[in-house]
C-alpha positions, 0 to 999 in steps of 0.5 A: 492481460486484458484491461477490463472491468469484471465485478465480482459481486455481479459478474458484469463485464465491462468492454475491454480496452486495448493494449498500447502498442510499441508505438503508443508505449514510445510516445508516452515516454518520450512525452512525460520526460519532455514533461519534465520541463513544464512540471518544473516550470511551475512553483513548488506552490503551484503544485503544491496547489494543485495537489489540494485542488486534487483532493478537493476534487475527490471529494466532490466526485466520492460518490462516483468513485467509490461506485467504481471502486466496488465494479472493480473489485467488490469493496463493500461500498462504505468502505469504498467511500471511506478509501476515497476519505483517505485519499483526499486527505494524502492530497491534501497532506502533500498540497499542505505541507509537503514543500517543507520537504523539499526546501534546502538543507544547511549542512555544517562544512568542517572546511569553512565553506557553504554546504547546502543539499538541495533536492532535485527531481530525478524525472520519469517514474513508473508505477505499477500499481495492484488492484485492492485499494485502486485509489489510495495506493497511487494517491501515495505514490503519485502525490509526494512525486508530483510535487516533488516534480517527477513525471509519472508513468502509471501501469494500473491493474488489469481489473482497474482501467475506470479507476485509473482513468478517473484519477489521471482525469482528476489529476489533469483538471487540477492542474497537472501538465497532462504528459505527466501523469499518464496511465500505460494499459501493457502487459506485465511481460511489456515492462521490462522496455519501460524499465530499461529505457534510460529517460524512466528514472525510477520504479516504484512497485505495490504487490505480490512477493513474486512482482517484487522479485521481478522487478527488483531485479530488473531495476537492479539491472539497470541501475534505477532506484526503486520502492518495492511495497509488497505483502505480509502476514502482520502478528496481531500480538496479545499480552495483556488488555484493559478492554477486551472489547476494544482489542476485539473490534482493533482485530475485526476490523483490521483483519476484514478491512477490504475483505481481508484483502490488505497487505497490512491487515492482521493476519496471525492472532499471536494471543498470551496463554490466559487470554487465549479463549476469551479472545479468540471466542469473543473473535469467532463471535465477531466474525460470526456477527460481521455481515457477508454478502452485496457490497452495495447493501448498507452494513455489509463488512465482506463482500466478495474477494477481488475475483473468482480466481482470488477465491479459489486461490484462498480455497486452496490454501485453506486446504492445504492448511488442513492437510498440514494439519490445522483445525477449522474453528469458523467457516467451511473452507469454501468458495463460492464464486468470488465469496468465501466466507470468514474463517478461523483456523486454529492449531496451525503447526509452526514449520509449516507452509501454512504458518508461512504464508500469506492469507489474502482474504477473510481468513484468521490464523490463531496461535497460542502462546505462553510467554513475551520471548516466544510472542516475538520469536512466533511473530518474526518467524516468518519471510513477512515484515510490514506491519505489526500490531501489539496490544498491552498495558505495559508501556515499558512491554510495549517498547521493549516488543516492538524494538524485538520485532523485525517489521517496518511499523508497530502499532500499540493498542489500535489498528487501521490507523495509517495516516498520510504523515506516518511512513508505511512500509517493510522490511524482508520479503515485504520490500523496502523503502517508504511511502507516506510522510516525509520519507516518501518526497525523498525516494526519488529526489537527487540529494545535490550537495553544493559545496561553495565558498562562504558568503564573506570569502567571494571576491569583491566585485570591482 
């Protein structure tokens, strides 16, 4: 694994930077864990403020950001910008209002006595971070734990060393100790050291299935809590509309958010009977309308896909699906270089590898179907559970869909509406535990009861 810039619009190829050695890797272990100590030397108020000072940061610097942003991995500019809009307001989210999660919790003892559960750091965490949102997905990995007074080891993607050296940057002017936070450039095949070493406490994980698996059962094997946020097929469900419009512009923009490459992006268009046609044609239509090209040209909704390599591989997939049978209603199926244009695949046959998988990229899948019950046996039919979408005029519908499905979010009449309150994550293959919100500051905190006499049982002090 080489560390390096390669843009994939341009083919421009940043100088490579070297591997840490065996060495390096120690130091920065044993550094961030005797960073514990000065992290939780400052006031959850001092941290607190430097996670708004963090995000204050990122604003002023956007512009340079989201330039780095599309070097990395091609995200139409705007775009770029308006991940860096999102991290701000984490940062700013957890600077905030995060110290309200971390406060004591007053248990009711049925023997008489004080109960209190106070969170605790558990220490170092690692991160291993993927490379299609290079700023959002450490942001909510690293702002509820920083605050929470955990040291963080950051394994970046191979694509994105200017990123991650830009955020540790960030992270340090604003305030943070500089060991904890700290960016370990290592191959993947390294990691397991790091896992095991007993001062890194934790392990959280945003990527493939494959990685998850991988490091799921290497942080079971040394007994460490871990968060594994990994991918999905999200149904985008249709049962009945009050707009056509708006529901058509919810699955363009959910299903072209980065290109298509968004783990929780609409990926399976599950649409009811009478609705199907005018739906799905008004959707080639959009598709057909959104421009493709320089993600650095004002307007462009996809640009190229993250590499060549992540192109060929969406190539192959599509031609998997057509030799099992599906039928190519926009697109030609082609890559071309790091572009691949958008495409709809329809007549999908249930079973097949196809309909399992997921599409990493601009590419639709249509399924038609003829009744509620069988919307949600489509949509939970498949190893994937992170996000959901449902659109409906029946409240009562909405309820009873959404208790059905077997994912970790529902979204009713909307999309792309993740916010830094809202808890993001799945269930299945798509992983578990929660970032975002205040279910994020509780992964990797020790919930410590203290159990003790009440205040009026204490000896009198003579």
């Amino acid at each position: 694994m080489v560390y390096k810039v390669v843009n994939p619009a341009t083919g421009e190829t940043g100088a490579a930077l070297a591997e840490l050695s065996d060495v390096q890797v120690e130091e920065a272990i044993a550094s961030a864990h005797a960073s514990r100590s000065q992290l939780g030397s400052m006031s959850l108020a001092e941290r607190s403020a430097a996670l708004v000072r963090a995000a204050e940061l990122h604003e002023e610097r956007q512009e340079e950001l989201a330039d780095i942003i599309v070097r990395e991995m091609g995200k139409p500019r705007w775009q770029a910008l308006g991940e860096i809009g999102f991290v701000v307001s984490i940062y700013r989210y957890y600077g905030e209002e995060g110290a309200q999660y971390l406060t004591d919790e007053v248990l009711d003892s049925k023997r008489g006595r004080t109960a209190i559960v106070r969170p605790a750091p558990l220490g170092v965490l690692l991160g291993i971070m993927p490379w299609n949102f290079p700023f959002y997905q450490i942001a909510r990995f690293a702002a509820p734990n920083l605050l929470a007074g955990n040291p963080i080891l950051l394994k970046p993607a191979s694509q994105c060393p200017e990123s991650s050296a830009a955020i540790a940057a960030i992270l340090h002017e604003a305030g943070f100790p500089a060991d904890a936070y700290q960016n370990l450039f290592l191959e993947s095949r390294r990691i397991e050291n790091v896992i095991a070493d007993p001062r890194v406490r934790g392990v959280s994980l945003t990527g493939s299935e494959a990685a998850g698996s991988a490091v799921g059962a290497l942080a079971g094997k040394y007994l460490k809590p871990v968060v594994l946020e990994l991918g999905g097929s999200d149904p985008f469900i249709v049962l009945s509309l009050d707009s056509m419009d708006a529901a058509i512009t919810a699955a363009l923009n959910s299903r072209l958010h980065n290109s298509g490459q968004a783990c929780n992006g609409a990926k399976r268009f599950i649409v009811i009977d009478e609705l199907y046609e005018a739906f799905r044609d008004a959707f080639v239509q959009a598709l057909k309308d959104a421009p493709q090209g320089d993600p650095t040209a004002d307007g462009v909704r996809v640009g190229p896909m993250s590499s060549v390599a992540a192109a060929d591989e969406l190539e192959e997939k599509v031609a998997t699906a057509l030799s099992e049978g599906a039928t190519m209603t926009l697109g030609d199926g082609k890559a071309d270089g790091a572009y691949f244009k958008s495409t709809v695949l329809e007549e999908i046959p249930l079973g097949s590898a196809t309909s399992q998988e997921e599409f990493f990229g601009p590419v639709a899948q249509f399924y038609r179907v003829s009744s509620e019950a069988e919307a949600i046996e489509l949509a939970n039919d498949i190893p994937f559970g992170l996000g959901s979408y449902l659109f409906t005029t029946d409240r009562e519908q909405a309820f009873r869909v959404a208790d059905q499905l077997d994912t970790g979010m529902v979204y009713v009449n909307e999309s792309l509406a993740d916010s830094p309150e809202l808890p993001f994550g799945g269930t299945k293959a798509s992983g578990f535990g929660r970032e975002l919100g205040r279910f994020a500051i509780t992964e990797f905190v020790n919930k410590k009861l203290i159990h003790l006499p009440s205040e009026t049982d204490w000896p009198v002090a003579s």
